[in-house]
N, CA, C and O atoms as a GROMACS GRO file, in nm:
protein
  600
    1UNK      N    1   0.084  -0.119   0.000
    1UNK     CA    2   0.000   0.000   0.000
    1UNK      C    3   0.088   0.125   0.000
    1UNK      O    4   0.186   0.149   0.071
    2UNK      N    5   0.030   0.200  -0.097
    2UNK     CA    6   0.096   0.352  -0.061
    2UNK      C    7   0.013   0.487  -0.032
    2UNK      O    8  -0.083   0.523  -0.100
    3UNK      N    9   0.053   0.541   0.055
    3UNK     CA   10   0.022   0.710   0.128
    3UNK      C   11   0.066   0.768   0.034
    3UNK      O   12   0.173   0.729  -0.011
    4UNK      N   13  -0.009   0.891  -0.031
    4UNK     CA   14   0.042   0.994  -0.107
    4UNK      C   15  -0.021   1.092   0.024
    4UNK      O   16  -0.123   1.090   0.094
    5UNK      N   17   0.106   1.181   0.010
    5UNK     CA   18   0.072   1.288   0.116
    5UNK      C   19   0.064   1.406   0.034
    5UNK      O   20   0.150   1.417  -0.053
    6UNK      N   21  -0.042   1.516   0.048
    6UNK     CA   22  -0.013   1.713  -0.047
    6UNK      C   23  -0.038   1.742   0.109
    6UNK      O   24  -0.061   1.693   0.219
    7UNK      N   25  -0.017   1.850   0.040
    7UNK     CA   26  -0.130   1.982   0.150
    7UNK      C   27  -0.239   2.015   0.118
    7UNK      O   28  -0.263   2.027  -0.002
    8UNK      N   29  -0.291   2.029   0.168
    8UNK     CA   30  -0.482   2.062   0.137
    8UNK      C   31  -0.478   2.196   0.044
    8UNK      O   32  -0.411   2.291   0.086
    9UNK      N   33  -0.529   2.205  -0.049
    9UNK     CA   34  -0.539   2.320  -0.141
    9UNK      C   35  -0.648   2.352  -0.158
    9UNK      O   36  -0.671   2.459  -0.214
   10UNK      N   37  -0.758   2.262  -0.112
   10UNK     CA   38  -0.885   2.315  -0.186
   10UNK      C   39  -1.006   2.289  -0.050
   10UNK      O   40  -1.009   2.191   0.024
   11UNK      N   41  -1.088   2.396  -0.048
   11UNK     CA   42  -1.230   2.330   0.067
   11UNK      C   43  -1.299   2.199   0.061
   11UNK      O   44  -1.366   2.141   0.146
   12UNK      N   45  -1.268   2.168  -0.053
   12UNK     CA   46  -1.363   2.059  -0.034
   12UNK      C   47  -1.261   1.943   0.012
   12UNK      O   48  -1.311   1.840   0.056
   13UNK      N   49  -1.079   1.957   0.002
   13UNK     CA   50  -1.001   1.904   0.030
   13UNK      C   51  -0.969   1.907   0.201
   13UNK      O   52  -0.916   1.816   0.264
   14UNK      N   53  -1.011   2.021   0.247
   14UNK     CA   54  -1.032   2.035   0.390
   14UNK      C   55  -1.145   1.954   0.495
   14UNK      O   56  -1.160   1.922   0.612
   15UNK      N   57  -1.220   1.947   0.337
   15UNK     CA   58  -1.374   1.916   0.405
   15UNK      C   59  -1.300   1.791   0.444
   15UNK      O   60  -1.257   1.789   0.559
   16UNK      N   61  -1.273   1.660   0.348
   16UNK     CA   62  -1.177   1.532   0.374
   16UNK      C   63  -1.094   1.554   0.512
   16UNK      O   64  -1.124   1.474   0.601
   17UNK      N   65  -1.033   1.613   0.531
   17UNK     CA   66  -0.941   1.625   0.638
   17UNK      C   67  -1.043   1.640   0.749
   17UNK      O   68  -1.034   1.554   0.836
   18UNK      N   69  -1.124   1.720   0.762
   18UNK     CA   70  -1.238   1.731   0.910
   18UNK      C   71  -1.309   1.606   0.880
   18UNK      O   72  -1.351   1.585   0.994
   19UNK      N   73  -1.347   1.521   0.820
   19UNK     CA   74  -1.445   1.417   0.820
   19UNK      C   75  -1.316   1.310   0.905
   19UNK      O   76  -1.360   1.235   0.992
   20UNK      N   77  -1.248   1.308   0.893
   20UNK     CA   78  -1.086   1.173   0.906
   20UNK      C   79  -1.069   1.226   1.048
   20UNK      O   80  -1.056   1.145   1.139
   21UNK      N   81  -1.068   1.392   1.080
   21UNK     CA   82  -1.020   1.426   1.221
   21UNK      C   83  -1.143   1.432   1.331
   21UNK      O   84  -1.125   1.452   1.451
   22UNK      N   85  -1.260   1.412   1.273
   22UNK     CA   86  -1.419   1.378   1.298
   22UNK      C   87  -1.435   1.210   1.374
   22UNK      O   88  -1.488   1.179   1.480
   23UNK      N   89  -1.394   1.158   1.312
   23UNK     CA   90  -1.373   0.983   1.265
   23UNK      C   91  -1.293   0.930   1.394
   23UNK      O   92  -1.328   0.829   1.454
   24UNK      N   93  -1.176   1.012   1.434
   24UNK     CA   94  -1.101   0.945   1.486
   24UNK      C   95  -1.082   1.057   1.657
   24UNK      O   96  -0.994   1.020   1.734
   25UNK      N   97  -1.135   1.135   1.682
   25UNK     CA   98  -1.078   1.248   1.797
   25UNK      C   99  -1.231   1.251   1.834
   25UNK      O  100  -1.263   1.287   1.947
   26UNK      N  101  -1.326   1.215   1.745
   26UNK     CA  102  -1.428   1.234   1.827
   26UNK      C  103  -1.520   1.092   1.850
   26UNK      O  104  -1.562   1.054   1.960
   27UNK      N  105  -1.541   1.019   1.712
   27UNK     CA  106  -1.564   0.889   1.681
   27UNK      C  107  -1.575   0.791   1.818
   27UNK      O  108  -1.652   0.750   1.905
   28UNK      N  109  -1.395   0.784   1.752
   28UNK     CA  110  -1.339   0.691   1.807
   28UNK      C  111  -1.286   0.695   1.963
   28UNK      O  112  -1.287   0.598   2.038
   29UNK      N  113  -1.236   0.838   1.999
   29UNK     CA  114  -1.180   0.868   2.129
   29UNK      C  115  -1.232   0.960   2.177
   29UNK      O  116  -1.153   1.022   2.249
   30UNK      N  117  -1.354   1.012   2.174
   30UNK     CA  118  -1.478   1.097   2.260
   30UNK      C  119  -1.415   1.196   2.213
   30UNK      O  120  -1.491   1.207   2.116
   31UNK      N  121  -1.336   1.284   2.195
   31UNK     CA  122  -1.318   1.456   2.262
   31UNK      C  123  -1.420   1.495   2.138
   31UNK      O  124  -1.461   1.450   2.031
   32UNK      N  125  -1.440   1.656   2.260
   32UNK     CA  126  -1.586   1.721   2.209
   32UNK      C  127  -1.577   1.790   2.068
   32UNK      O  128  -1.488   1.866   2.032
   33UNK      N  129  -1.668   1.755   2.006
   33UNK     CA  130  -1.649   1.823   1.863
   33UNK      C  131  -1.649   1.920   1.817
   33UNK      O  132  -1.624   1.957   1.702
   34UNK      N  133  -1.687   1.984   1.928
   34UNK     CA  134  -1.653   2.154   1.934
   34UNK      C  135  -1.554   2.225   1.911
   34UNK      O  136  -1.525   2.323   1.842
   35UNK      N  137  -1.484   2.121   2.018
   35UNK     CA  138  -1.363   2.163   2.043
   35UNK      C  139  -1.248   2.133   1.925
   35UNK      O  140  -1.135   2.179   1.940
   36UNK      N  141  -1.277   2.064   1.824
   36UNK     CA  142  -1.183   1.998   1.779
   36UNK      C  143  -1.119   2.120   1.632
   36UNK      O  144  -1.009   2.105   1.578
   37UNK      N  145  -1.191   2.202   1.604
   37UNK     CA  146  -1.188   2.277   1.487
   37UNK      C  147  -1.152   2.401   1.586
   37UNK      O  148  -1.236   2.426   1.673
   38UNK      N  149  -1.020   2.493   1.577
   38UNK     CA  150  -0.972   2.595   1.667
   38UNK      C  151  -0.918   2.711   1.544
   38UNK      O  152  -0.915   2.677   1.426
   39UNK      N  153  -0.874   2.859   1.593
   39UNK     CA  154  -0.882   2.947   1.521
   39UNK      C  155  -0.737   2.904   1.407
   39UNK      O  156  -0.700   2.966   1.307
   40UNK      N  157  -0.679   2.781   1.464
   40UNK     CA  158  -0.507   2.769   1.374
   40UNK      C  159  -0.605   2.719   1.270
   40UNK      O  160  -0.584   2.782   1.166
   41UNK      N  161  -0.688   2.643   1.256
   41UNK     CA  162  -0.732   2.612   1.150
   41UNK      C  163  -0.745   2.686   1.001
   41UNK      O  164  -0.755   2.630   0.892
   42UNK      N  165  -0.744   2.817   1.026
   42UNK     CA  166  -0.759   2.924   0.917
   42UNK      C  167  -0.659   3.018   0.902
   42UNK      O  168  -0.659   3.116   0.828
   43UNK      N  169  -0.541   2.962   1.009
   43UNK     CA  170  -0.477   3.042   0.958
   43UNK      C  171  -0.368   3.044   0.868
   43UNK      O  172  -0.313   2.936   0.843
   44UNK      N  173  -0.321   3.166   0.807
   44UNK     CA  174  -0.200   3.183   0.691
   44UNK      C  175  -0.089   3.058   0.736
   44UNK      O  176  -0.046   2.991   0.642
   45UNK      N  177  -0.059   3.036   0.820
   45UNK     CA  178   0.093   3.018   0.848
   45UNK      C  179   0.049   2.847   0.875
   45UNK      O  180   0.140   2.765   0.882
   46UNK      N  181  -0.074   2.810   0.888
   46UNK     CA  182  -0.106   2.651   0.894
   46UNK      C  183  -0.108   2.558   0.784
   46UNK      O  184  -0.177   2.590   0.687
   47UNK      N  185  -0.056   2.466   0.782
   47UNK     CA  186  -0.033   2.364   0.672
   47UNK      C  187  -0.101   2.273   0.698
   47UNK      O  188  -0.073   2.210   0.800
   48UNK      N  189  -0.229   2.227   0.607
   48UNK     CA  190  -0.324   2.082   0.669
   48UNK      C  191  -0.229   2.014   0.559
   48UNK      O  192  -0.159   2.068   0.474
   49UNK      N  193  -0.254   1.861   0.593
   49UNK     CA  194  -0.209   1.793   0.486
   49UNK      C  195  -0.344   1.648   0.517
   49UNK      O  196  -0.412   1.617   0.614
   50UNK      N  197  -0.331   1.600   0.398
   50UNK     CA  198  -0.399   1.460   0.400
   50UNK      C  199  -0.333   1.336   0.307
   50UNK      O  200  -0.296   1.360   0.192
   51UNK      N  201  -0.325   1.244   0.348
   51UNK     CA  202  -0.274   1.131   0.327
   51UNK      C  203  -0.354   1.029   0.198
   51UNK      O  204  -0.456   1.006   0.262
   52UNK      N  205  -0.371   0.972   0.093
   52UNK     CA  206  -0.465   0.920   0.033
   52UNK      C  207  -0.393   0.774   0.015
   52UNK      O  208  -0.279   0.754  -0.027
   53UNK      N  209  -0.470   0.698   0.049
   53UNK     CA  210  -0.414   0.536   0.006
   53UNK      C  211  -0.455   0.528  -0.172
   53UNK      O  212  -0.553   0.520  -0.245
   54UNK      N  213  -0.341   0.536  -0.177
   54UNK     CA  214  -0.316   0.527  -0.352
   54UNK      C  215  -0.431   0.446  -0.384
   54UNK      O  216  -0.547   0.477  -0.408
   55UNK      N  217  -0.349   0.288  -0.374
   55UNK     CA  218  -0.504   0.157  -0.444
   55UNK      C  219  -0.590   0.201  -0.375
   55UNK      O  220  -0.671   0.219  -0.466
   56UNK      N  221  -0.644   0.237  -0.283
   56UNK     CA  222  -0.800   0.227  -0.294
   56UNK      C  223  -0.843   0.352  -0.316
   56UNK      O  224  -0.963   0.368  -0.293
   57UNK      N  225  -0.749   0.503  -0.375
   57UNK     CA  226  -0.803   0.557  -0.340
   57UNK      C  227  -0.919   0.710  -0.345
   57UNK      O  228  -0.987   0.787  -0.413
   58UNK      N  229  -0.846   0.651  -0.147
   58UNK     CA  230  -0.895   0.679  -0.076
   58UNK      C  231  -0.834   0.791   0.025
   58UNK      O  232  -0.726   0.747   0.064
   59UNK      N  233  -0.859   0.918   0.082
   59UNK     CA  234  -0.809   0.989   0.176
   59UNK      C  235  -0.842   0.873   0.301
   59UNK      O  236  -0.948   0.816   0.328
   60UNK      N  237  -0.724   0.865   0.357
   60UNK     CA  238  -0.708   0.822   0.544
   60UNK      C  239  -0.636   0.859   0.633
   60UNK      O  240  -0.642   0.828   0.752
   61UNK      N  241  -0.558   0.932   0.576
   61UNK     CA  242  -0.492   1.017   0.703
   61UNK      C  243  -0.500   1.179   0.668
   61UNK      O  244  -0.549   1.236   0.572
   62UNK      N  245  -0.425   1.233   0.794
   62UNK     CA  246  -0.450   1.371   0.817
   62UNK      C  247  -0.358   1.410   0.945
   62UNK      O  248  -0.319   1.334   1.034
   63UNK      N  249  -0.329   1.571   0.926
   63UNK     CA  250  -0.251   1.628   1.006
   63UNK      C  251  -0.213   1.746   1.008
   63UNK      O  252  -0.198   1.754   0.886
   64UNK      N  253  -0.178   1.872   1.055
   64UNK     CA  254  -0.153   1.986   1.068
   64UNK      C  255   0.015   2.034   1.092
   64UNK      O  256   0.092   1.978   1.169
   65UNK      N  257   0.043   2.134   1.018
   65UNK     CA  258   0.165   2.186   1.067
   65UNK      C  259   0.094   2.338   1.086
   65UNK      O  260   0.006   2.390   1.017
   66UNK      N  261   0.176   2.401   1.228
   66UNK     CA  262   0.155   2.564   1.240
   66UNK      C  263   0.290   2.560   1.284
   66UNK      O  264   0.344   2.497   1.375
   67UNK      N  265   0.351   2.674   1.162
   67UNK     CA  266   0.483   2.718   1.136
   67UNK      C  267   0.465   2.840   1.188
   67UNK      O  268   0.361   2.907   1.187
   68UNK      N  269   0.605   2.876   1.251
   68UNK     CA  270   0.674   2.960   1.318
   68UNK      C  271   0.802   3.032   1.273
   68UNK      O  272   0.908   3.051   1.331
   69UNK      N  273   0.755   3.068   1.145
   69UNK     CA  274   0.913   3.042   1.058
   69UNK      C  275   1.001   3.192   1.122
   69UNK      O  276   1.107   3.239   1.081
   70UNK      N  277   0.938   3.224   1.199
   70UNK     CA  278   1.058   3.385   1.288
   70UNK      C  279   1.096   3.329   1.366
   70UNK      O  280   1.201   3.388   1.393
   71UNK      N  281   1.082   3.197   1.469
   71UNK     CA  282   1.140   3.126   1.557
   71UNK      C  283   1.205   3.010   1.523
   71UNK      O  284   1.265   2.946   1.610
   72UNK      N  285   1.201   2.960   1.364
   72UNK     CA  286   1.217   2.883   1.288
   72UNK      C  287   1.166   2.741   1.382
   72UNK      O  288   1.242   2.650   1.414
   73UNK      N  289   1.036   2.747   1.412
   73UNK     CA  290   1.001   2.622   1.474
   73UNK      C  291   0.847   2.573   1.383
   73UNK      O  292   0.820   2.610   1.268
   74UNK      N  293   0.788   2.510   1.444
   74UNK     CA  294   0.678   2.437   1.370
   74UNK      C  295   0.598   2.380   1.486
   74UNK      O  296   0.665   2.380   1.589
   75UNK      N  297   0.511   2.347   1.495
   75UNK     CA  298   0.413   2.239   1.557
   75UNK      C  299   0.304   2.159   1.464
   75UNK      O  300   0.208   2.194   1.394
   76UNK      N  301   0.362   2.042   1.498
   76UNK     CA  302   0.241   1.965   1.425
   76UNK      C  303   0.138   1.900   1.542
   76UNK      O  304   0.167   1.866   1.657
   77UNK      N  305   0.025   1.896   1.483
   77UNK     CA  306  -0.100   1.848   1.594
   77UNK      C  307  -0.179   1.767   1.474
   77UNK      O  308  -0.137   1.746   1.360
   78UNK      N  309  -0.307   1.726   1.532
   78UNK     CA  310  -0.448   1.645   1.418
   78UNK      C  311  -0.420   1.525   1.338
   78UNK      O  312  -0.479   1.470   1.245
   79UNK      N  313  -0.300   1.498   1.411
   79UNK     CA  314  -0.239   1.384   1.332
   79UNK      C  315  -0.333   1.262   1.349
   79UNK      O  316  -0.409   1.254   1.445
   80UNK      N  317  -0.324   1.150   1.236
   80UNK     CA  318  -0.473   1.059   1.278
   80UNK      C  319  -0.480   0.994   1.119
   80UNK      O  320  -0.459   1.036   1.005
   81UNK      N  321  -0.521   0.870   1.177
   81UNK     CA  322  -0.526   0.766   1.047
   81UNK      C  323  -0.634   0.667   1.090
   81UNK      O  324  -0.653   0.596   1.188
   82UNK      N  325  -0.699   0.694   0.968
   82UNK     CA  326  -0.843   0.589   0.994
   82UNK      C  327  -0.826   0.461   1.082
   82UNK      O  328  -0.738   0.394   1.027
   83UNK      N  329  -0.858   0.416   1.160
   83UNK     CA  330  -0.883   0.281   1.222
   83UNK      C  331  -0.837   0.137   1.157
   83UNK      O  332  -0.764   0.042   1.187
   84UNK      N  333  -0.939   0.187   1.031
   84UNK     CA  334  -0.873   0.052   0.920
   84UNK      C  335  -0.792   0.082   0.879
   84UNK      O  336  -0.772   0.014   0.778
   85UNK      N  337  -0.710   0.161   0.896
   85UNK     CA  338  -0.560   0.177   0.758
   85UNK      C  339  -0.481   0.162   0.860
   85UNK      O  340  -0.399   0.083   0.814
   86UNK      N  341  -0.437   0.192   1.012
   86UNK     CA  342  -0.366   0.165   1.066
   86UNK      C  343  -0.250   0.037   1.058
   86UNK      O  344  -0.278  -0.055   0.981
   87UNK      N  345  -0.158   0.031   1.113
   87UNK     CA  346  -0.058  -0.096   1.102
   87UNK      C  347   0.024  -0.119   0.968
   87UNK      O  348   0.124  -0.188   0.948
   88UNK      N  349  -0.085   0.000   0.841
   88UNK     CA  350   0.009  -0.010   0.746
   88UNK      C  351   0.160   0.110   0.705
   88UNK      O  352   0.219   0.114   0.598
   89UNK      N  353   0.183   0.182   0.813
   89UNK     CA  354   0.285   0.260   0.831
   89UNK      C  355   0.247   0.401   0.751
   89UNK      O  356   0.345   0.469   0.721
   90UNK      N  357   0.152   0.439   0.724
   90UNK     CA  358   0.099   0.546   0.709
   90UNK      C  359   0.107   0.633   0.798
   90UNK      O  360   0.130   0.743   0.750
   91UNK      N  361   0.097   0.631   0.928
   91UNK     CA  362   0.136   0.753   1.009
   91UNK      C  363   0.239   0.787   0.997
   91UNK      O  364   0.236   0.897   0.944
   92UNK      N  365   0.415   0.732   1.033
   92UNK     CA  366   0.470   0.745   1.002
   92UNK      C  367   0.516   0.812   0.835
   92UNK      O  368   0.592   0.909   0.839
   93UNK      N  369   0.489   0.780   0.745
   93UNK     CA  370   0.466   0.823   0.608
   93UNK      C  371   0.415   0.981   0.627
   93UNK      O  372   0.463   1.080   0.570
   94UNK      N  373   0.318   0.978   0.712
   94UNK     CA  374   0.258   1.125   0.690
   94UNK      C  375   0.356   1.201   0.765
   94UNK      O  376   0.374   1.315   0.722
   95UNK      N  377   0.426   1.167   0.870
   95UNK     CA  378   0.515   1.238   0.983
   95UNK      C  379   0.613   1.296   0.859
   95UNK      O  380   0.629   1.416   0.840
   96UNK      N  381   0.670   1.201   0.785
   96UNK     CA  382   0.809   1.215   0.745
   96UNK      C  383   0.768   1.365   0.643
   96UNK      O  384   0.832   1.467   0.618
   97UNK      N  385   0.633   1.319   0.604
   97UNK     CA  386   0.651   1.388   0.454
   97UNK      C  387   0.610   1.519   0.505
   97UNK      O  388   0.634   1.605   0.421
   98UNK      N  389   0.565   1.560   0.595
   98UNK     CA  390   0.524   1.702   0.683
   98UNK      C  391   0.665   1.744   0.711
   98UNK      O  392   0.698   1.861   0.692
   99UNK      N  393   0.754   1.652   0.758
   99UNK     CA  394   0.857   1.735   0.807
   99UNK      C  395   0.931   1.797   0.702
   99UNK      O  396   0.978   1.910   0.716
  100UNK      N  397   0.946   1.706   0.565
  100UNK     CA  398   1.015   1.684   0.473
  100UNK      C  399   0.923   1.882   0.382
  100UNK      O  400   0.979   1.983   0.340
  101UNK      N  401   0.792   1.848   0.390
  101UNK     CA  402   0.772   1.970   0.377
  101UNK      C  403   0.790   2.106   0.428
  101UNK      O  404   0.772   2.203   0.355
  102UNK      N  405   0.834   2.116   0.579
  102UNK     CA  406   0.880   2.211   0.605
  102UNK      C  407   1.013   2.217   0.666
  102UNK      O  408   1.046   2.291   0.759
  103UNK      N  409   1.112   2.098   0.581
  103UNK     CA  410   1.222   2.118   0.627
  103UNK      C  411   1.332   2.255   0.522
  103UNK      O  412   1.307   2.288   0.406
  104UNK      N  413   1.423   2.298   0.588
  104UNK     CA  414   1.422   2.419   0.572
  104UNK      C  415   1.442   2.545   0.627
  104UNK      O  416   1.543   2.607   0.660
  105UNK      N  417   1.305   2.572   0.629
  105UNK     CA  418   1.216   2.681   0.698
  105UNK      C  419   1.186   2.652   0.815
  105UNK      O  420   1.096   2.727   0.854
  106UNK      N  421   1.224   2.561   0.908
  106UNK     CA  422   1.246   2.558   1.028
  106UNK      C  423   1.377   2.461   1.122
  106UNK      O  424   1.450   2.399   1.044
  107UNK      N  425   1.397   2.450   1.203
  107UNK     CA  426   1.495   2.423   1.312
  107UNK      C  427   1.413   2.292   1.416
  107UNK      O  428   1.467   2.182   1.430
  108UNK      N  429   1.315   2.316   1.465
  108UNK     CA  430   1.276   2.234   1.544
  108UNK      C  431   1.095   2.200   1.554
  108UNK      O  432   1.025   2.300   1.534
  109UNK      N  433   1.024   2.075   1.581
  109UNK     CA  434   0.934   2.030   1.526
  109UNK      C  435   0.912   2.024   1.710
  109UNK      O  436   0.996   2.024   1.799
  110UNK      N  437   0.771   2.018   1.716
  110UNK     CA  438   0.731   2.016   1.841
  110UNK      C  439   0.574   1.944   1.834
  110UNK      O  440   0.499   1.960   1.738
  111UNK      N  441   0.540   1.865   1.950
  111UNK     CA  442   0.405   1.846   1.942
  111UNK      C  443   0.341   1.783   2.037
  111UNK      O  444   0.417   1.708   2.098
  112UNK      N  445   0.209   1.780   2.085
  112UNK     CA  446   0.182   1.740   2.211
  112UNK      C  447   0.076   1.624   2.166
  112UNK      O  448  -0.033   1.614   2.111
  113UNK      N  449   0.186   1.538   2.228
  113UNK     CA  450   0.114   1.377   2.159
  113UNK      C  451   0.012   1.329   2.319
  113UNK      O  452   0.032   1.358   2.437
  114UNK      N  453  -0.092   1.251   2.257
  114UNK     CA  454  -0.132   1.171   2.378
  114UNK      C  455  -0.037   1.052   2.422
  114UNK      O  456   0.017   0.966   2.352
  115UNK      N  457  -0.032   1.077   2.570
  115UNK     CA  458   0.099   0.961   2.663
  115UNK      C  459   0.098   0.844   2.580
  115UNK      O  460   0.199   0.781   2.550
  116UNK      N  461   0.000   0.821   2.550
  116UNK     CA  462  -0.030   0.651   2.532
  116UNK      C  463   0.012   0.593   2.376
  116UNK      O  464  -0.002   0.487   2.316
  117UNK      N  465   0.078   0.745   2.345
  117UNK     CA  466   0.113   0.726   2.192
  117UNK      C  467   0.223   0.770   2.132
  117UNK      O  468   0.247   0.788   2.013
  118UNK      N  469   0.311   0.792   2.261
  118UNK     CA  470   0.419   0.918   2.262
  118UNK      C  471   0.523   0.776   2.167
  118UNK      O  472   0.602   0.814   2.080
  119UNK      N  473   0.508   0.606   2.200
  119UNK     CA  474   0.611   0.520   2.156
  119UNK      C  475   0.623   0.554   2.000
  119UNK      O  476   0.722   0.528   1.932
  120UNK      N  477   0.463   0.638   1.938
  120UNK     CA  478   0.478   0.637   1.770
  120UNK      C  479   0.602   0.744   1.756
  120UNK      O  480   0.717   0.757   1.712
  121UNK      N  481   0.525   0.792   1.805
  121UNK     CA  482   0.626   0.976   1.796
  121UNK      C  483   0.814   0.911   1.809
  121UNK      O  484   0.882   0.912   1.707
  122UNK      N  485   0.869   0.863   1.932
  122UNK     CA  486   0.940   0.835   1.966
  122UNK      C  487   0.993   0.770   1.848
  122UNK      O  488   1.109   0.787   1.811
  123UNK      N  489   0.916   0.701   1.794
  123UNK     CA  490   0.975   0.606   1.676
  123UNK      C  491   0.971   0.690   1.508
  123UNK      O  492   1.008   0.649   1.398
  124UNK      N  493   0.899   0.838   1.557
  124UNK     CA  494   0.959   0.937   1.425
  124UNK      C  495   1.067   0.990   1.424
  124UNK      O  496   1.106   1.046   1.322
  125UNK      N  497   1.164   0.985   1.569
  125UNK     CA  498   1.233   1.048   1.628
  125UNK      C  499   1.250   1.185   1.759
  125UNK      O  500   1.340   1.254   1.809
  126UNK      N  501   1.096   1.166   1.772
  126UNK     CA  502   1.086   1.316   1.840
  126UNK      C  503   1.113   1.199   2.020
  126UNK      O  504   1.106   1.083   2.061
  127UNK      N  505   1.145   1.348   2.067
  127UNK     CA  506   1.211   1.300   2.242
  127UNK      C  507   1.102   1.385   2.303
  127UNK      O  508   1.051   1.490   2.264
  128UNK      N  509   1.078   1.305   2.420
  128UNK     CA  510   1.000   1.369   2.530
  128UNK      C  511   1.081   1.509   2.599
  128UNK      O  512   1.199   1.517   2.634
  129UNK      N  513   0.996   1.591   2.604
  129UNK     CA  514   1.050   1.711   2.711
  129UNK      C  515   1.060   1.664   2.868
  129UNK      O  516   0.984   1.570   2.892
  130UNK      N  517   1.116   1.698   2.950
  130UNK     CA  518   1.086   1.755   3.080
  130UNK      C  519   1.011   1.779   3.119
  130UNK      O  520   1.004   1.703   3.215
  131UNK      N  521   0.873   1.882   3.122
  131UNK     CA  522   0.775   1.908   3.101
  131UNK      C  523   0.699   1.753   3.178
  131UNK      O  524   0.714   1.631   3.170
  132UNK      N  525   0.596   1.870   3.267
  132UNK     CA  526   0.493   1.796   3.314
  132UNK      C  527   0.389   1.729   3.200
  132UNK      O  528   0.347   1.780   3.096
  133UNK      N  529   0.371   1.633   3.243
  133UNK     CA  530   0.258   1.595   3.174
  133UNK      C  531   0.103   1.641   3.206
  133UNK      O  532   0.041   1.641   3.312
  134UNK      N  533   0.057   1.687   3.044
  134UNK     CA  534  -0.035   1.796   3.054
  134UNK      C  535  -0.165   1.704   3.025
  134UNK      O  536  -0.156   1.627   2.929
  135UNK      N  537  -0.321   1.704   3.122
  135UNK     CA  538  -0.451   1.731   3.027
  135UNK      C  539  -0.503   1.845   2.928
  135UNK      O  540  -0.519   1.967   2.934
  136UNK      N  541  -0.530   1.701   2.790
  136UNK     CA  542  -0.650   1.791   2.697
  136UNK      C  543  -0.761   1.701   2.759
  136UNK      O  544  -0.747   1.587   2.804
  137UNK      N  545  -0.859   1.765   2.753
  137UNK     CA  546  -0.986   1.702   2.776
  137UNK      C  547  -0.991   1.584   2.846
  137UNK      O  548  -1.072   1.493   2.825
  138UNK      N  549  -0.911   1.584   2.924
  138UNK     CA  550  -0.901   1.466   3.060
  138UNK      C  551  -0.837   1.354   3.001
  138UNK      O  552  -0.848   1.243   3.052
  139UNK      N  553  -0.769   1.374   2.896
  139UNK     CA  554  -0.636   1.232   2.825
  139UNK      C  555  -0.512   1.359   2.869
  139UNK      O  556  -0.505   1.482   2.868
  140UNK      N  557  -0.435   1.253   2.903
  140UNK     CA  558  -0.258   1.258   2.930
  140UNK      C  559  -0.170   1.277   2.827
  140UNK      O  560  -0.116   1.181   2.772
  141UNK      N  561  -0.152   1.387   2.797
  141UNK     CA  562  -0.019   1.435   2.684
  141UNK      C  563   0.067   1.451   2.764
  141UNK      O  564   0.062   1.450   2.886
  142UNK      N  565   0.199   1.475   2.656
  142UNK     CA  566   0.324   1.554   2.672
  142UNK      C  567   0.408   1.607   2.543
  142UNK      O  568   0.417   1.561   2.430
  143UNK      N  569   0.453   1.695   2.590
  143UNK     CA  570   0.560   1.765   2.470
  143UNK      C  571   0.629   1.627   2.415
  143UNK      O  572   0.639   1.512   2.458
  144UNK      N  573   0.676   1.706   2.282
  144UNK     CA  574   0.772   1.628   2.262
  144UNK      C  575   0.855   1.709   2.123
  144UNK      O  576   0.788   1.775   2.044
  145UNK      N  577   0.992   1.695   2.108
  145UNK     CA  578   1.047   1.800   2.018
  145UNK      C  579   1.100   1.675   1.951
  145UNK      O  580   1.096   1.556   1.982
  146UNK      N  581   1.178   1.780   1.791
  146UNK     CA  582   1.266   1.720   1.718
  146UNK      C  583   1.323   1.834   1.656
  146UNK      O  584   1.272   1.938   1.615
  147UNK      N  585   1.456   1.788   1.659
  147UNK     CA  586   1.535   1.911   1.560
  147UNK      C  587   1.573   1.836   1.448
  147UNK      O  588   1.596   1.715   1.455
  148UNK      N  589   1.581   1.919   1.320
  148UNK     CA  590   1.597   1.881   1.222
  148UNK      C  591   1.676   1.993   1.118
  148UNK      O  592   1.682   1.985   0.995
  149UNK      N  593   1.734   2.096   1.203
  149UNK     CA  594   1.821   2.155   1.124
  149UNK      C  595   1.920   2.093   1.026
  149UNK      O  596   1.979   1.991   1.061
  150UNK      N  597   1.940   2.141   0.920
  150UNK     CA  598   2.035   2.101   0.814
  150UNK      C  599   2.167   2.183   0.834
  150UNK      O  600   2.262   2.167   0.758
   0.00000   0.00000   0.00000
């Protein structure tokens, strides 16, 4: 199977990306759906991207970069891959190709993973902070960075 990863260019290409971050943050793991669409969503400096499984496809993953390019940093968040596509290394795939897109134009990648998932992250390369471990909506995150200066 293959992930083709863009960046979202078009609304109705966004629309795909909220149905996948719908599916899986609210679906699948309760948080409120309110909450899930925030003002980075619209803004200039945010990069959505979505993932499409070539053979079938199909859009199944999804994810956000909000660049910081005066601090030369980044944060990625909304990261998320359908249920059924999982195990086929598509998250990873989408990690690389986000970074790969804003490598460059930034220095260091940051993001606040849920605890229970920090081993994926870990295995993109990003390291846990120091940093207390924080609640969103009553699940257990923590920071976690990567530098990737050239």
């Amino acid at each position: 199977m293959t992930l083709q990863v863009t960046p979202v260019k078009t609304p109705e290409e966004f629309q795909e990306a909220k149905v996948i971050r719908l599916r899986v943050f609210h679906e699948e793991q309760g948080f409120d759906p309110e909450l899930e669409f925030d003002k980075h969503d619209d803004e200039p400096t945010t990069i959505h991207f979505l993932g499409k499984d070539v053979e079938q496809d199909k859009f199944v993953a999804v994810g956000r970069v909000l660049l910081d390019e005066a601090n030369r940093t980044a944060k990625i968040g909304r990261v998320a891959v359908l249920s059924e596509c999982r195990g086929k290394s598509y998250g990873a795939a989408l990690m690389q190709d986000m970074e790969q897109h804003v490598r460059g134009r930034i220095d260091t990648l940051k993001l606040s993973a849920q605890f229970d998932k920090r081993g994926f992250y870990e295995k993109c390369g990003f390291q846990r902070t120091p940093d207390e471990i924080h609640l969103d909506e009553g699940v257990e995150h923590c920071w976690m960075v990567k530098s990737i200066s050239t």
